[in-house]
C-alpha positions in Angstrom: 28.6 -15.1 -5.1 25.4 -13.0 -5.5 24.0 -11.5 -2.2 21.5 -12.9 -0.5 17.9 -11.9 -1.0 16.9 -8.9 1.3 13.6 -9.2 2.9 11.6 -6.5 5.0 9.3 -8.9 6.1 9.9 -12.8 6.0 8.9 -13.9 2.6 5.6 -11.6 2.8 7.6 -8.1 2.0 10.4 -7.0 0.0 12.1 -4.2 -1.7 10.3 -4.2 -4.6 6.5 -3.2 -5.4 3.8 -4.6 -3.5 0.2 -5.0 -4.0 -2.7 -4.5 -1.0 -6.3 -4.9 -2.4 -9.5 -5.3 -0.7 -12.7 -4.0 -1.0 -14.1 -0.6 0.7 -14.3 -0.6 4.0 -12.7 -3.8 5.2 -9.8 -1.7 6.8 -6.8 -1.6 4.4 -6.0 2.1 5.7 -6.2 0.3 9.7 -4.0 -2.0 8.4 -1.2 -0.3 6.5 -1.3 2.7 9.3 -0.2 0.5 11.6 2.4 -1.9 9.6 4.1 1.5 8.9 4.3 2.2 12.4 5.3 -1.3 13.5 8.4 -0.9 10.6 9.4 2.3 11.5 9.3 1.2 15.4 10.8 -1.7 14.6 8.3 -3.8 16.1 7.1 -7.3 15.2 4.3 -7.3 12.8 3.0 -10.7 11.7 6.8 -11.6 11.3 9.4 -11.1 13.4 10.6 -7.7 14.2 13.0 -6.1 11.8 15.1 -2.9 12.1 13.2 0.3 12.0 12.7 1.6 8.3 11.8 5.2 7.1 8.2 5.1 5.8 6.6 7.7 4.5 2.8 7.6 4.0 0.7 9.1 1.7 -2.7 9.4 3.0 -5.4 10.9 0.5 -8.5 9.6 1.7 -8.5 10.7 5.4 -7.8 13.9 6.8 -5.3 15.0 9.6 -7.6 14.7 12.5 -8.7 10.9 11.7 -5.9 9.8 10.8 -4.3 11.6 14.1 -7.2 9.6 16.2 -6.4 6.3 14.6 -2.1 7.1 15.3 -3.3 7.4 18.8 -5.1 3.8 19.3 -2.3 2.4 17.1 -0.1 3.5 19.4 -1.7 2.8 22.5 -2.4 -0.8 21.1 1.3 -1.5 20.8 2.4 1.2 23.6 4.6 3.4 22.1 4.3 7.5 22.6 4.4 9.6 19.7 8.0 10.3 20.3 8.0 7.3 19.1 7.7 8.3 15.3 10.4 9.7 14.3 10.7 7.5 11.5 6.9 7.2 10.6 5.7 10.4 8.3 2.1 10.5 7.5 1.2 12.8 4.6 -2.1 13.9 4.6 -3.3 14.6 1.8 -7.3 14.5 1.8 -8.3 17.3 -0.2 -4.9 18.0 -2.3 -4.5 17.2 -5.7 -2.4 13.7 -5.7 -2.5 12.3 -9.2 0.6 11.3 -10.6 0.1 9.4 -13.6 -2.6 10.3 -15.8 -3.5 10.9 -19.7 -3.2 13.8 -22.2 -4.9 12.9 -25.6 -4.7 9.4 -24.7 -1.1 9.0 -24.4 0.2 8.1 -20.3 1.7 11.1 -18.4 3.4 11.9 -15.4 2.1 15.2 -13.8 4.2 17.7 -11.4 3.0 15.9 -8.4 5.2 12.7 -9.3 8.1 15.3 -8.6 6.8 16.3 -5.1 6.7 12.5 -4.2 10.6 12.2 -5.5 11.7 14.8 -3.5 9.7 13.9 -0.2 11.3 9.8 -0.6 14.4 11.6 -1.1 14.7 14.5 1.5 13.2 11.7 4.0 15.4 8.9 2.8 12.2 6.7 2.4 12.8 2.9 3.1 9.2 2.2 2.2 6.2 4.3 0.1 2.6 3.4 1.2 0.4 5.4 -1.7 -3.3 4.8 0.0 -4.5 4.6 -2.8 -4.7 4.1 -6.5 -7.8 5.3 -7.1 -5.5 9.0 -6.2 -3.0 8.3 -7.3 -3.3 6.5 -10.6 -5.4 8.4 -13.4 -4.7 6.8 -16.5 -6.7 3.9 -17.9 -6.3 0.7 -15.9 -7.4 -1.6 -18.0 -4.5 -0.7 -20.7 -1.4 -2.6 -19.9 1.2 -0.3 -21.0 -0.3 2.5 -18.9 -0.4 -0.1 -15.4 3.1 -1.3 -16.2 4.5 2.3 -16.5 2.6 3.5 -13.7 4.4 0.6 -11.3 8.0 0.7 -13.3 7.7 4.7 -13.0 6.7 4.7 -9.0 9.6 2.6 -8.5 12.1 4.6 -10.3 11.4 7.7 -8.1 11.8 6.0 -4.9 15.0 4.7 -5.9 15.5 2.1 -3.8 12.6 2.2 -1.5 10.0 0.1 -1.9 6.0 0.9 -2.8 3.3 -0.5 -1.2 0.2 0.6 -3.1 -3.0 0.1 -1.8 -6.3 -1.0 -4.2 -9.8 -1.8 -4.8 -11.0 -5.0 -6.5 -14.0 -4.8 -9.2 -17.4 -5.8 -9.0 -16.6 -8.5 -10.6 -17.5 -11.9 -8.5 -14.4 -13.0 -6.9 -12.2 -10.0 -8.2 -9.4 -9.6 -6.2 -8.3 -6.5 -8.2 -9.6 -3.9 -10.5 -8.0 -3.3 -14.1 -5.9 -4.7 -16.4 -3.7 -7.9 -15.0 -0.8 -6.3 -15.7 -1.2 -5.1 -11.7 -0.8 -8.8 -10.9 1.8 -9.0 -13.1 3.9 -5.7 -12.5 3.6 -5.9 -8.8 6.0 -8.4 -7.0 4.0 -9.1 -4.4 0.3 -9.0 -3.5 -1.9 -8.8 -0.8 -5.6 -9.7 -0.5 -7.7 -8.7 2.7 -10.7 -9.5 3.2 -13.3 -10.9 6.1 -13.5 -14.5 4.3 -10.6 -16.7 3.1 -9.9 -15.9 -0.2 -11.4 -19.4 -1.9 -14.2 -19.0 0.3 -16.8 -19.6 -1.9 -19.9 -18.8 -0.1 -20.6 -15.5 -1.8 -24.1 -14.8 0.3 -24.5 -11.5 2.1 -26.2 -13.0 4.1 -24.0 -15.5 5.5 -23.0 -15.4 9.4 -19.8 -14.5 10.2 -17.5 -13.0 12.6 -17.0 -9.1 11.5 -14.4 -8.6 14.2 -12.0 -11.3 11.8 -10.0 -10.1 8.7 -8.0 -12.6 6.9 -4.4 -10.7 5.0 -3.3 -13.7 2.4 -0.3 -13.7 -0.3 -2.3 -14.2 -3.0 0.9 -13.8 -5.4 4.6 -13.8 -5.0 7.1 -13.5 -7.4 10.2 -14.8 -4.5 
């Protein structure tokens, strides 16, 4: 008899590649700083608690003193100390070169810095990669297929067996919930919207009154 399937979170997160999208400034960084904590304390997120989990967080857009100021309400929020974290490491990597994937006379390549993210999951036996975000990390084209699907595939393959949570930006399309090709629906497992309106919300006026303190996280796509 086959195993049974292994879930992080509850039918929301597993060990394979998930998906968070959202546009600018809604608070996807918030978010995923403090699910990482929560998994590596082993404290109940929007599920039930699980067993603490390495995570390893690669921050590019903030720098160490923000992010540093956030960790601090995070933690007073769910009151734990930094002691706490052994089990949390928070990369940051404003201001350093983090492309991995990018092009070289049109043709998809991995640069050097997909081997300093190797041996990071490995020397900190990395349950779970949080790249914050593609727009970093990714540098091909993301419209092409081919180059989305390696990107994913290729991410996966150097954790091993840990699993990616890659964080996104949708286009300007109306009602884009991602930006690129839709092989980033397709490659990803799982995927994530958040946003301050239900995602089939269809009242697309600015204008509109509503309750900034809310955000709404939906599974907008699940492949078990």
């Amino acid at each position: 008899e086959p195993p049974p399937f292994d879930w992080l979170l509850e039918h929301w997160l597993s060990w394979h590649p998930t998906l968070l999208a959202g546009r600018g400034g809604i608070g996807k960084s918030l978010l995923i700083q403090q699910l990482g904590t929560q998994l590596a304390c082993g404290l109940p997120t929007w599920c039930a608690a699980v067993a603490s989990v390495q995570v390893l967080y690669w921050a590019c857009e903030d720098d160490h003193d923000q992010l540093w100021r956030r960790q601090a309400k995070i933690c007073a929020h769910l009151q734990v100390g930094m002691s706490a974290l052994g089990n949390f490491r928070v990369d940051a990597r404003h201001g350093f070169e983090n492309t991995l994937l990018s092009t070289e006379f049109g043709r998809p390549m991995w640069t050097g810095q997909i081997e300093l993210l190797r041996e990071q999951v490995n020397d900190l036996k990395t349950d779970i990669l949080i790249l914050d975000n593609l727009g970093h990390t990714f540098g091909a084209n993301e419209n092409v297929r081919h180059d989305v699907t390696m990107f994913v595939n290729g991410i996966c393959g150097a954790c091993g067996r840990a699993t990616p949570i890659m964080l996104g930006h949708p286009s300007r399309g109306a009602g884009s919930e991602f930006s690129g090709s839709s092989a980033w629906e397709n490659a990803v497992r799982m995927r994530w919207w958040f946003s301050d309106r239900l995602p089939d919300d269809k009242d697309n006026d600015p204008e509109a009154d509503r309750d900034d303190s809310i955000r709404y996280l939906s599974k907008r796509k699940t492949n078990y």
